[in-house]
C-alpha positions in Angstrom: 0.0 0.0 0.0 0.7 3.5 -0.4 1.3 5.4 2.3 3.3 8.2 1.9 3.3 11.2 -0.5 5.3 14.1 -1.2 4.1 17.4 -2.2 6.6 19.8 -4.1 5.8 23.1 -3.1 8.9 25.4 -3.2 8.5 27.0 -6.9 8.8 30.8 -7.4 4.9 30.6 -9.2 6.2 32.7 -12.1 3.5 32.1 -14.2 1.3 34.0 -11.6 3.2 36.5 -10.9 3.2 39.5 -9.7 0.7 38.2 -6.9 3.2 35.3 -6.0 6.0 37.5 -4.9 4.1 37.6 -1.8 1.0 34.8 -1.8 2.2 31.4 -2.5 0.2 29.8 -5.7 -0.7 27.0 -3.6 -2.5 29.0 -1.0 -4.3 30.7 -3.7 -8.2 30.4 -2.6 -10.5 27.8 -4.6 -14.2 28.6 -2.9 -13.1 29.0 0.4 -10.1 27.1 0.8 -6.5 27.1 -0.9 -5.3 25.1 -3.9 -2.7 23.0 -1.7 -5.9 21.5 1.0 -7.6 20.1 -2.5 -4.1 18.4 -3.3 -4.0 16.9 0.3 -7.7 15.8 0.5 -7.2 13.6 -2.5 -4.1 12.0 -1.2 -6.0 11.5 2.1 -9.1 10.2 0.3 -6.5 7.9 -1.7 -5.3 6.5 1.7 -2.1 8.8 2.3 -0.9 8.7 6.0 1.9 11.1 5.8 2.9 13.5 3.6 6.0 15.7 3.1 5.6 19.2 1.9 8.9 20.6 0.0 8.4 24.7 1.0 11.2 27.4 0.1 11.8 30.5 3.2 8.6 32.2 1.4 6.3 29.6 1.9 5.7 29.8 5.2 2.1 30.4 5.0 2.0 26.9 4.0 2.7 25.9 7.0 1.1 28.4 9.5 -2.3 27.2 7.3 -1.8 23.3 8.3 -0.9 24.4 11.7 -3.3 24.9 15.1 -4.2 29.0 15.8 -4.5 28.6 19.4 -5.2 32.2 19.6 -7.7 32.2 16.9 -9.6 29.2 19.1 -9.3 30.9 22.0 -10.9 34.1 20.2 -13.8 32.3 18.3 -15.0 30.4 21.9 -15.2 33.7 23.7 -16.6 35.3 21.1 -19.7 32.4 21.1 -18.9 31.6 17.0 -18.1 27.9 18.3 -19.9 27.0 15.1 -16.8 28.4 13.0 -14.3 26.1 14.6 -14.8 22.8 12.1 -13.5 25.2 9.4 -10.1 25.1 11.3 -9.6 21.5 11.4 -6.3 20.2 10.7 -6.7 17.4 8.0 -6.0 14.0 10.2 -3.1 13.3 9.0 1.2 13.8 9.4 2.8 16.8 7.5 5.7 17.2 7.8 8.3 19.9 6.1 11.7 20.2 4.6 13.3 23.3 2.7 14.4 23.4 -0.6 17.3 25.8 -0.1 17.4 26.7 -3.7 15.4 26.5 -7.0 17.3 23.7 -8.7 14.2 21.9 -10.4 11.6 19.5 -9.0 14.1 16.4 -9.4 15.8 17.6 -6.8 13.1 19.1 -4.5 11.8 15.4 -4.8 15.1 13.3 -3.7 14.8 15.9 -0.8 12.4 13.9 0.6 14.9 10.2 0.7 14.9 9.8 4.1 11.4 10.7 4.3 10.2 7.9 2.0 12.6 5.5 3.3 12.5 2.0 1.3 8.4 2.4 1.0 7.0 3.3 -2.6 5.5 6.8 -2.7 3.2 9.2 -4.0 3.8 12.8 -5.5 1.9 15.3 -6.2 2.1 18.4 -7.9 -0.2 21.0 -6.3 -0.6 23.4 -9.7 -3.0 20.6 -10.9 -6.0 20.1 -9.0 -7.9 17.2 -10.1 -11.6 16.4 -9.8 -13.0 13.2 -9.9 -10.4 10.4 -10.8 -6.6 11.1 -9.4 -4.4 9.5 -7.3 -6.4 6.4 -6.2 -6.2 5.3 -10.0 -2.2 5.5 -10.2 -2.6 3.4 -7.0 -5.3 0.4 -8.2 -2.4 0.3 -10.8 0.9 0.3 -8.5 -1.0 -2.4 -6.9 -1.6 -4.8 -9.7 1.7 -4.0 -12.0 4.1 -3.4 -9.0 5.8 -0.6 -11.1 5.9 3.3 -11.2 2.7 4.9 -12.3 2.3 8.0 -13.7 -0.9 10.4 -14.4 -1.7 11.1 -18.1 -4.3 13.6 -19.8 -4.7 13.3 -23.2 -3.5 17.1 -24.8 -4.3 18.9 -28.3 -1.1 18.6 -30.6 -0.7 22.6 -30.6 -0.4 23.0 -26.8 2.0 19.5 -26.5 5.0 21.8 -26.3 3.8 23.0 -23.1 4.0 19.2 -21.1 6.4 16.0 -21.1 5.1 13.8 -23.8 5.2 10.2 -23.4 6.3 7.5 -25.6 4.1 4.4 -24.4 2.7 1.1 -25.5 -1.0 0.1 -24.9 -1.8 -2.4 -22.4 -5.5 -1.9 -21.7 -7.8 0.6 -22.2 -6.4 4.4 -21.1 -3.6 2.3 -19.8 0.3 2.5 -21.2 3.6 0.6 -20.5 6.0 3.5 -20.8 9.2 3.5 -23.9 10.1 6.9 -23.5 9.3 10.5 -22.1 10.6 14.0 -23.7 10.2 16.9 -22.3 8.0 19.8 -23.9 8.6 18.5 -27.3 8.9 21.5 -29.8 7.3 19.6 -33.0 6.9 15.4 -33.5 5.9 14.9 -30.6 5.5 10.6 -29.8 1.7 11.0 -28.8 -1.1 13.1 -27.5 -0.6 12.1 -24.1 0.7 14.5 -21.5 2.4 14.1 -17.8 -0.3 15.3 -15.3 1.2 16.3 -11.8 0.6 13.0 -10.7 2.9 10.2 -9.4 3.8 6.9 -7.8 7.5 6.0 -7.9 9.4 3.2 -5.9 12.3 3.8 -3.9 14.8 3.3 -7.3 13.9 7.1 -8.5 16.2 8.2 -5.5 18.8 6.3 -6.9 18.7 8.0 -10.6 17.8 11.5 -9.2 20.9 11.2 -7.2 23.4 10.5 -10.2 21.9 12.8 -12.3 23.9 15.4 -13.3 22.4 18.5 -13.9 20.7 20.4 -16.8 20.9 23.5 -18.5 20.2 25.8 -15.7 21.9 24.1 -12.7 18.5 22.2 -12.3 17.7 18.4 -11.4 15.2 17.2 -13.7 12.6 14.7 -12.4 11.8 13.9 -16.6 15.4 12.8 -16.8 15.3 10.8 -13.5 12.4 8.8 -15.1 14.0 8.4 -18.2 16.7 7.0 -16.7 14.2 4.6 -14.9 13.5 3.2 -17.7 15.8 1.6 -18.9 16.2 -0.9 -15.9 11.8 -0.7 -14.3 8.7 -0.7 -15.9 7.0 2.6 -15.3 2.9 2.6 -16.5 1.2 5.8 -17.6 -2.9 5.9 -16.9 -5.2 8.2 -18.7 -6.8 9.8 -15.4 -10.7 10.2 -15.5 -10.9 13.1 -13.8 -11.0 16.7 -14.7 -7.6 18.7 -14.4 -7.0 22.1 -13.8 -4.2 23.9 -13.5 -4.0 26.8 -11.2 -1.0 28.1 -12.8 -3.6 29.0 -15.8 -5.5 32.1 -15.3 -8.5 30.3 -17.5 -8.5 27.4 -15.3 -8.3 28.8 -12.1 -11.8 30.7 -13.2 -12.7 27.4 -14.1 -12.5 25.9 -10.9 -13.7 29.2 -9.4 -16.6 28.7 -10.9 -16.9 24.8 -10.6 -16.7 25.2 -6.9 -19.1 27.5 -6.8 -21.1 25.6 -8.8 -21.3 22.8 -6.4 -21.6 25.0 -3.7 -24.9 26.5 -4.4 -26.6 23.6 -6.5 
């Protein structure tokens, strides 16, 4: 089983800027909670019993948010809006943090979390992709019955394929892919329609090949190369997730959540 997950959360937000020079993307609101609780429900829901966030010195609202306000408390009660205090539960569950002391690509902000994962096979998730409906539990139902590494998949118009890592794959059933190859944001010829989604499940040997990596262009450690490498030694599946993907890094889908959310809210 699956029990532990690590969520990468130390990025500058670029995409979003100028609002993340001082709000952290994943504490950007979705109805009225951030984008990061939506990423740690699903793991919870997929049967996650610890997870370890990956923050930068900036993010520290992450973790004041997952955190007990005693003060708060202590203000609600005596103010009589006991009612208000379910909103400030702490998801039952262990976070725990680590700090990526520079940018150098989410390779590496993964292997930061080694000791963390031990010898146990673990989850990732990225928290710019918020996914309703199917998600993690399906990369799991599939760790579980191929014993490999899983990886989430959304199938992607050619034009915007330049904008994702592309796999290579072989079909093995239905929405369902035995991995050849990945490439990275493939500028033209790319091998299929079917794009990396934020979504994870590696054994313990990705530690091994993020470690020897040596890095890219940039200084970076990328996590595409470590699963590259992977490959030529483990079987790694792709599966086609069912659910609905947005990513909050897109102005058009965050306003599609928005409204989503609200959607469900007030049906």
């Amino acid at each position: 089983m699956i029990k532990k997950a690590i969520i990468p959360a130390a990025g500058f937000g670029t995409r979003s800027l100028p609002v993340t020079k001082v709000i952290p993307k994943e504490m950007f609101p979705i109805g009225d909670k951030p984008s990061i609780q939506y990423v740690v429900e699903e793991a919870i829901s997929a049967g996650i019993e610890q997870i370890l966030i990956i923050v930068s010195r900036s993010k520290n609202l992450i973790v004041d948010y997952f955190d007990h306000s005693l003060e708060l408390e202590m203000f609600l009660k005596k103010a009589n809006k006991e009612f208000l205090l379910p909103q400030l539960n702490i998801p039952d569950i262990q976070i725990v943090y680590t700090r990526q002391s520079s940018a150098k690509g989410l390779g590496d902000a993964v292997r930061l979390g080694k000791h963390f994962v031990g010898n146990d096979a673990f989850a990732v998730l990225l928290p710019d992709d918020i996914i309703v409906g199917g998600g993690l539990k399906e990369l799991i139902d599939i760790y579980e019955k191929e014993n490999s590494h899983v990886i989430g998949l959304t199938k992607v118009e050619e034009q915007f394929l330049k904008n994702y890592g592309v796999i290579d794959g072989k079909p093995v059933a239905p929405d369902l892919y035995e991995l050849v190859n990945i490439i990275e944001k493939p500028q033209q010829n790319a091998p299929s329609n079917l794009a990396v989604v934020g979504r994870y499940i590696f054994t313990p040997s990705i530690m091994e090949a993020l470690e020897n990596l040596e890095p890219s262009i940039g200084g970076e450690i990328q996590l595409t190369d470590a699963i590259k490498k992977i490959l030529q030694e483990d079987k790694c599946h792709g599966k086609v997730l069912s659910g609905t993907r947005y990513d909050i890094g897109s102005t058009a889908d965050y306003l599609a959540i928005q409204n989503y959310v609200f959607n469900q809210k007030h049906e």
